[in-house]
VEXDREN-342019 format. One record per residue (C-alpha): residue number from 0; residue in three letters; x, z, y. Coordinates in Angstrom, 2 decimals. Layout:
<site><num>NUM</num><residu>ALA</residu><c1>X</c1><c3>Z</c3><c2>Y</c2></site>
...
This chain:
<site><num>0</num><residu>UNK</residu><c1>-4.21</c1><c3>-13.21</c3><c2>2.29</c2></site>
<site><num>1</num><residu>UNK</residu><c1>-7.10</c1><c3>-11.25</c3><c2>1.91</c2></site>
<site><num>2</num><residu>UNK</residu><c1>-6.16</c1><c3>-7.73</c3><c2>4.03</c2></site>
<site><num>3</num><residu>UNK</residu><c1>-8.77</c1><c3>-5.11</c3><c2>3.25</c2></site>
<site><num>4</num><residu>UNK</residu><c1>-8.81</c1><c3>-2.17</c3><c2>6.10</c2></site>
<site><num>5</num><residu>UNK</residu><c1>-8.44</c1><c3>1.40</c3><c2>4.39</c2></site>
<site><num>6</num><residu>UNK</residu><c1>-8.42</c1><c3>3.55</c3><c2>7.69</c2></site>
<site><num>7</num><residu>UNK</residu><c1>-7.18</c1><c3>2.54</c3><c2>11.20</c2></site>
<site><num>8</num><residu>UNK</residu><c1>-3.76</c1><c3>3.34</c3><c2>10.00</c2></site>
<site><num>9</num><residu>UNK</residu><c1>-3.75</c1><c3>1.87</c3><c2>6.84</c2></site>
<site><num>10</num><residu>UNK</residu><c1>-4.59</c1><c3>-1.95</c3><c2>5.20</c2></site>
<site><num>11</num><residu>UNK</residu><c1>-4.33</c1><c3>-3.16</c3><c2>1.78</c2></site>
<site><num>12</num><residu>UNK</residu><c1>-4.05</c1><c3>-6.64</c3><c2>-0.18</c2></site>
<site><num>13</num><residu>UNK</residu><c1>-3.01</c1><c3>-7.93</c3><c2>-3.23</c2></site>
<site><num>14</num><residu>UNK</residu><c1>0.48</c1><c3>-9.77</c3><c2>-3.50</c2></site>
<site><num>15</num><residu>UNK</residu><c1>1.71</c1><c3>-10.88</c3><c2>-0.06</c2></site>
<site><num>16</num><residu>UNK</residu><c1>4.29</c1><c3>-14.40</c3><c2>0.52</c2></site>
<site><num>17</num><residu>UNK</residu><c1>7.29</c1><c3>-14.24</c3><c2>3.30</c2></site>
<site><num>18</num><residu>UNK</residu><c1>4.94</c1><c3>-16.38</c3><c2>5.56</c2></site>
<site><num>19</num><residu>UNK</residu><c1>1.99</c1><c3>-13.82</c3><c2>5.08</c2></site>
<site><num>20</num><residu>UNK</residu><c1>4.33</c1><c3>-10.95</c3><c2>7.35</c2></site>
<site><num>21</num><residu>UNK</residu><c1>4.03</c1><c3>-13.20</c3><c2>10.21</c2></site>
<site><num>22</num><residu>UNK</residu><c1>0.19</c1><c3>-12.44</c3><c2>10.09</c2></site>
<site><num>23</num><residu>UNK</residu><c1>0.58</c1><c3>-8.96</c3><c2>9.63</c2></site>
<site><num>24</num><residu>UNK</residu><c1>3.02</c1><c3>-8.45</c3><c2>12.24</c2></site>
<site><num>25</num><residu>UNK</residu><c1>0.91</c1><c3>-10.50</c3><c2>14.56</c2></site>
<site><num>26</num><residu>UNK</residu><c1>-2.00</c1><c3>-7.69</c3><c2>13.57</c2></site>
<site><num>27</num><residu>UNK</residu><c1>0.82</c1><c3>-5.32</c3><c2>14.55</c2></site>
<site><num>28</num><residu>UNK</residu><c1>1.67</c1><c3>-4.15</c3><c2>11.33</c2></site>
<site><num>29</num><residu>UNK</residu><c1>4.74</c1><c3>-1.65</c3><c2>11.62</c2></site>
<site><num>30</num><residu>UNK</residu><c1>5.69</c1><c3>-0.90</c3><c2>7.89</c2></site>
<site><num>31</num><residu>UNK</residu><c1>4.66</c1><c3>-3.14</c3><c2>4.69</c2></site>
<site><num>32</num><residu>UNK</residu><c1>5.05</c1><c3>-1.55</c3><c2>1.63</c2></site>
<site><num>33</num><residu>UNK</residu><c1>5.36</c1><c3>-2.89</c3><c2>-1.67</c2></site>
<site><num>34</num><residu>UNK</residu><c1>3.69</c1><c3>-0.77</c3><c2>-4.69</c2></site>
<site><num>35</num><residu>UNK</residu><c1>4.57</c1><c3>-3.79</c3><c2>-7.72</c2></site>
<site><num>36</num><residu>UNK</residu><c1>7.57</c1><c3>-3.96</c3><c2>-9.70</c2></site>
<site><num>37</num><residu>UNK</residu><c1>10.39</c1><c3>-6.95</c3><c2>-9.20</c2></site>
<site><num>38</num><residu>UNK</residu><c1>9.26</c1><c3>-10.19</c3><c2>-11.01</c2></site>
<site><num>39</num><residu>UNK</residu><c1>5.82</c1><c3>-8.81</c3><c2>-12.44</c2></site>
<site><num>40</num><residu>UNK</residu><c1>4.79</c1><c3>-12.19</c3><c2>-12.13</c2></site>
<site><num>41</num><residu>UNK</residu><c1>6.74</c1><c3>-15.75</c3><c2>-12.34</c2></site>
<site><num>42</num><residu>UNK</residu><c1>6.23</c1><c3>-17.12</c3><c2>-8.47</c2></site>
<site><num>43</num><residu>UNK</residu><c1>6.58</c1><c3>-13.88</c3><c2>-6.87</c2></site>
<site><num>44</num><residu>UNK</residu><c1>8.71</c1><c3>-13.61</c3><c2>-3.75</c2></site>
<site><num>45</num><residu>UNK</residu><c1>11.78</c1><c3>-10.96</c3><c2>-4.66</c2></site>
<site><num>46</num><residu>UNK</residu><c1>11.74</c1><c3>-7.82</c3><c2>-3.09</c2></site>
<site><num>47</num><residu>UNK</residu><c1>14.97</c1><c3>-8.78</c3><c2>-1.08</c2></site>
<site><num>48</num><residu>UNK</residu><c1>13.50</c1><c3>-11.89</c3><c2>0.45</c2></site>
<site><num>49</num><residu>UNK</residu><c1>10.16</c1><c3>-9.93</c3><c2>1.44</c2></site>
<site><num>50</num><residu>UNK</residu><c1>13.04</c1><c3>-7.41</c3><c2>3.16</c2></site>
<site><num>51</num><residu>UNK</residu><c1>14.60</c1><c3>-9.92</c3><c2>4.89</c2></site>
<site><num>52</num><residu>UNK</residu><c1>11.76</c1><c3>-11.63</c3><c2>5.99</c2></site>
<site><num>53</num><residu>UNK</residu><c1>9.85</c1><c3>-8.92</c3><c2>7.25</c2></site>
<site><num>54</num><residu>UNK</residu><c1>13.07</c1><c3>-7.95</c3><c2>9.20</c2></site>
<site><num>55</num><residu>UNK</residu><c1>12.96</c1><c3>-10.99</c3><c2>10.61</c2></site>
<site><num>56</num><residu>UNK</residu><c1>9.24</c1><c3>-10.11</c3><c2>12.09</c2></site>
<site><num>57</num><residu>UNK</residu><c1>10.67</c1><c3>-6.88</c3><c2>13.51</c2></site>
<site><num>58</num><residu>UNK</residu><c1>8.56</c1><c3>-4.94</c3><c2>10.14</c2></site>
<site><num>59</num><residu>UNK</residu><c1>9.83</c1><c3>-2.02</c3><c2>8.41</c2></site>
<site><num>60</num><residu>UNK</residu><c1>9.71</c1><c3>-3.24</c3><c2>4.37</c2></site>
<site><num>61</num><residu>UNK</residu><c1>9.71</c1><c3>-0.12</c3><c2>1.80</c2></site>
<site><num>62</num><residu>UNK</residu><c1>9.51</c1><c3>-0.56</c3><c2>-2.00</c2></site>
<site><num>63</num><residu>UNK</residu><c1>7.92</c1><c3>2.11</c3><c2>-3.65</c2></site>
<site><num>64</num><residu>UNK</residu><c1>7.28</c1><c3>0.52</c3><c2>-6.95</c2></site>
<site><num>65</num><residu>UNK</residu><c1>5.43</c1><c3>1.41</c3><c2>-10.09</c2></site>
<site><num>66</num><residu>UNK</residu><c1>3.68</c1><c3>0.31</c3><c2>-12.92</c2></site>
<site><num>67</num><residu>UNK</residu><c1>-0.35</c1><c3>0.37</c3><c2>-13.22</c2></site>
<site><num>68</num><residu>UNK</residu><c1>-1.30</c1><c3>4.26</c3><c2>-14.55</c2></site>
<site><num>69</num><residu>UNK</residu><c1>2.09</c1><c3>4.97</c3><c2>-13.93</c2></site>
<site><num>70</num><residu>UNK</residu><c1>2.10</c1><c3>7.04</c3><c2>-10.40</c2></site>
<site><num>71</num><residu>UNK</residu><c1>3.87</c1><c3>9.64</c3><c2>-10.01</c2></site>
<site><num>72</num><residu>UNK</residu><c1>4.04</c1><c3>13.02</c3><c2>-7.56</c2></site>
<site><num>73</num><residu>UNK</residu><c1>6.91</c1><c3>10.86</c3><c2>-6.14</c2></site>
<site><num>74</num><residu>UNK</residu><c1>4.83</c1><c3>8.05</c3><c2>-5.09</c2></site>
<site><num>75</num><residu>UNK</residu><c1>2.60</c1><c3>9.87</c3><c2>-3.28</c2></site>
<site><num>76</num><residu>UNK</residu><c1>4.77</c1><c3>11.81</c3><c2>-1.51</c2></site>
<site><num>77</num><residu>UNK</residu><c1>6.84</c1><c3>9.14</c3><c2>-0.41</c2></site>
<site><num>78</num><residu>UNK</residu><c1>3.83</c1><c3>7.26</c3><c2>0.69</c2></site>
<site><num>79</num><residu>UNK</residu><c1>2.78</c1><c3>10.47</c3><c2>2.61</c2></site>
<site><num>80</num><residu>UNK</residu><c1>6.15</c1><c3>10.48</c3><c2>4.73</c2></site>
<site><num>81</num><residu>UNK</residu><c1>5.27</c1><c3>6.63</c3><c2>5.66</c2></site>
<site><num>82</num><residu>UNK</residu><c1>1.78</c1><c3>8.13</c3><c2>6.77</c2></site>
<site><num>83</num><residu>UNK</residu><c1>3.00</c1><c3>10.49</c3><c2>8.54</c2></site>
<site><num>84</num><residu>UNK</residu><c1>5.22</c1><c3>8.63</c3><c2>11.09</c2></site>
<site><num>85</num><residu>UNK</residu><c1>1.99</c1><c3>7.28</c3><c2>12.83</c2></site>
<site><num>86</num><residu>UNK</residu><c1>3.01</c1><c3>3.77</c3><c2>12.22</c2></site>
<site><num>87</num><residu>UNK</residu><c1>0.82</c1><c3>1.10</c3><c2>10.99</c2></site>
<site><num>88</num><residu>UNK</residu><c1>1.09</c1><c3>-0.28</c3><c2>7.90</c2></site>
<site><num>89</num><residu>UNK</residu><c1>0.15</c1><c3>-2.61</c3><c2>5.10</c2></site>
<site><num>90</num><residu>UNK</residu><c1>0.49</c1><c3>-1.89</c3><c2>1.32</c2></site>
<site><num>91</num><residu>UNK</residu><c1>0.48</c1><c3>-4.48</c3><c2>-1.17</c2></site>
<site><num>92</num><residu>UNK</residu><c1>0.70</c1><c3>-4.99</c3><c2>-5.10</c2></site>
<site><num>93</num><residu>UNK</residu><c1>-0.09</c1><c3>-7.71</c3><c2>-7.35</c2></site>
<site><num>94</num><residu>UNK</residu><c1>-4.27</c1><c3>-7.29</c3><c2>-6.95</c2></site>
<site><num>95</num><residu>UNK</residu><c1>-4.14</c1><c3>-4.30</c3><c2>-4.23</c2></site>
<site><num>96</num><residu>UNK</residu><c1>-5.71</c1><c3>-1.89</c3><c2>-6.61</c2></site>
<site><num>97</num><residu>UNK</residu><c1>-2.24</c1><c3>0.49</c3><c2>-6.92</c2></site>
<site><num>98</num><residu>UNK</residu><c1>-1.72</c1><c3>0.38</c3><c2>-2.72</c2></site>
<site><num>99</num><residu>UNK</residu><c1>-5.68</c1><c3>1.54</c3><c2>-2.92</c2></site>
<site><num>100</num><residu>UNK</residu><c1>-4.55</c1><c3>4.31</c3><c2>-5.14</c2></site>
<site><num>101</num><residu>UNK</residu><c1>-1.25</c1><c3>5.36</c3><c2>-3.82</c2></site>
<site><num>102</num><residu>UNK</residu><c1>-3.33</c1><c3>5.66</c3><c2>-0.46</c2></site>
<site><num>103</num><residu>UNK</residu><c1>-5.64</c1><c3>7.96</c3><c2>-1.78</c2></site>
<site><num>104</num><residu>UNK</residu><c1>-4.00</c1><c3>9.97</c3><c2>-3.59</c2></site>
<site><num>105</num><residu>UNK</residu><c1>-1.37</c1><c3>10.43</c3><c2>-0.24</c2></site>
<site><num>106</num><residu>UNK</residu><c1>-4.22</c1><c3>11.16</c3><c2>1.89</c2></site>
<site><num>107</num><residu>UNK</residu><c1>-6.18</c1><c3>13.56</c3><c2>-0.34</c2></site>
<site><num>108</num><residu>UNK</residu><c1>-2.55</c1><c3>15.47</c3><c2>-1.15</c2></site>
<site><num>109</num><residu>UNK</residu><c1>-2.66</c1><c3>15.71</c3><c2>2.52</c2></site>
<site><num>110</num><residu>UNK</residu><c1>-6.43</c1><c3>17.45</c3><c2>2.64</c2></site>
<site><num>111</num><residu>UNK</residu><c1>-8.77</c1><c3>14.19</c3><c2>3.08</c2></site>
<site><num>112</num><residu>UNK</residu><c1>-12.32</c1><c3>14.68</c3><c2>1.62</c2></site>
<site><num>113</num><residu>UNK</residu><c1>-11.88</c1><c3>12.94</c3><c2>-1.56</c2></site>
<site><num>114</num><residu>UNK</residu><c1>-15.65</c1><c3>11.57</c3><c2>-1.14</c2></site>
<site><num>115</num><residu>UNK</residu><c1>-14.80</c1><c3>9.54</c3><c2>1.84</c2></site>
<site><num>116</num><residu>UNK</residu><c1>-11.56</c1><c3>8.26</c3><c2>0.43</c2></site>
<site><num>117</num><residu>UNK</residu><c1>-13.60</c1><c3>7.23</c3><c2>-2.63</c2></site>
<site><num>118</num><residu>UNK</residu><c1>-16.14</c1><c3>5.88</c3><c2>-0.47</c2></site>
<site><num>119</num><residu>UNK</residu><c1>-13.63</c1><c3>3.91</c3><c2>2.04</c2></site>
<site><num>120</num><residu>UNK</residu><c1>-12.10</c1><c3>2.63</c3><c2>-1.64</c2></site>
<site><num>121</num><residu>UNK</residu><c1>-15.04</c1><c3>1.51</c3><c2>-2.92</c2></site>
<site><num>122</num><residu>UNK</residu><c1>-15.78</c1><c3>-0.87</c3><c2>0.58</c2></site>
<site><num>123</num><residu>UNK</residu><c1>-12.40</c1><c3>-2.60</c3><c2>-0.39</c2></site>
<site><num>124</num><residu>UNK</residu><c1>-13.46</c1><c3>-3.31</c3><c2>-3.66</c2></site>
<site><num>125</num><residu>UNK</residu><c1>-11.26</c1><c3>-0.61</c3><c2>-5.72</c2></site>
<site><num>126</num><residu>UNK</residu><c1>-12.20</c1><c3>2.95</c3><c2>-8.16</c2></site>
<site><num>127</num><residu>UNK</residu><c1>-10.08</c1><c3>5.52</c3><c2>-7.02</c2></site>
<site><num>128</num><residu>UNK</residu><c1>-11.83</c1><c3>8.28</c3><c2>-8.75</c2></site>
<site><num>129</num><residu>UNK</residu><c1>-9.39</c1><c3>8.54</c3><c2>-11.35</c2></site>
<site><num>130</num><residu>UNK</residu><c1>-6.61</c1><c3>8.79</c3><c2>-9.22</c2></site>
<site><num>131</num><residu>UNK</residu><c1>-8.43</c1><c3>11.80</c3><c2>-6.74</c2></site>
<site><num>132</num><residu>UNK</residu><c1>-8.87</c1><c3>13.40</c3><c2>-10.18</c2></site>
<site><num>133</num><residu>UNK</residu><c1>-5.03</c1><c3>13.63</c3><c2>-11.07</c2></site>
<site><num>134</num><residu>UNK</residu><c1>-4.07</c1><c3>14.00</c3><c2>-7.69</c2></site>
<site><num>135</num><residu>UNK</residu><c1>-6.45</c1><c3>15.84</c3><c2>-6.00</c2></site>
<site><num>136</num><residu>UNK</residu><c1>-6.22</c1><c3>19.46</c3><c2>-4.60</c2></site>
């Protein structure tokens, strides 16, 4: 698992396994929350068994699913909410780039410069300029 660190609150990766929560909750990850849709791909873990194994490793699992170009108001606000208890957390889809996004677009509806969220983006290897566009204030 490749976790990419957004903000001191917030890390990102692309599609995690059961075993991979042990990691995170050993980096004392809080909530994990999953941004790609059931069976997207063939050897994906289901969203139940990433519940009930992060359950088992005391972690808070939220789905907040959607397609790629297909975020919504929803999303973000959602997302926002999760922010805002404090807590840290880890977002994953299938390549990382829609947690990037979703994370962005949260923290600029919630008055981040949209320059350093592009900036701490681009470090992790994702374009969220399109997103701060849509979603920006």
């Amino acid at each position: 698992m490749d976790i990419k660190q957004l903000d001191s609150q917030v890390s990102i990766s692309a599609d995690i396994t059961c075993a991979d929560l042990q990691q995170l909750a050993h980096f004392g990850v809080q909530v994990v929350v999953c941004n790609r849709l059931q069976g997207e791909v063939d050897d994906q873990a289901s969203l139940a068994e990433l519940s009930r194994a992060a359950a088992g490793c005391g972690i808070e699992f939220v789905a907040i699913p959607f397609a790629r170009g297909q975020m919504q108001a929803g999303h973000c606000k959602e997302f926002a909410e999760i922010l805002d208890s404090g807590k840290k957390v880890h977002a994953f889809c299938r390549t990382g780039n829609r947690a990037c996004n979703l994370w962005a677009a949260a923290k600029c509806g919630a008055g981040a410069d949209g320059k350093t969220l592009m900036e701490k983006a681009r470090g992790a290897g994702f374009d969220v300029s399109g997103t701060l566009i849509v979603f920006g204030r």
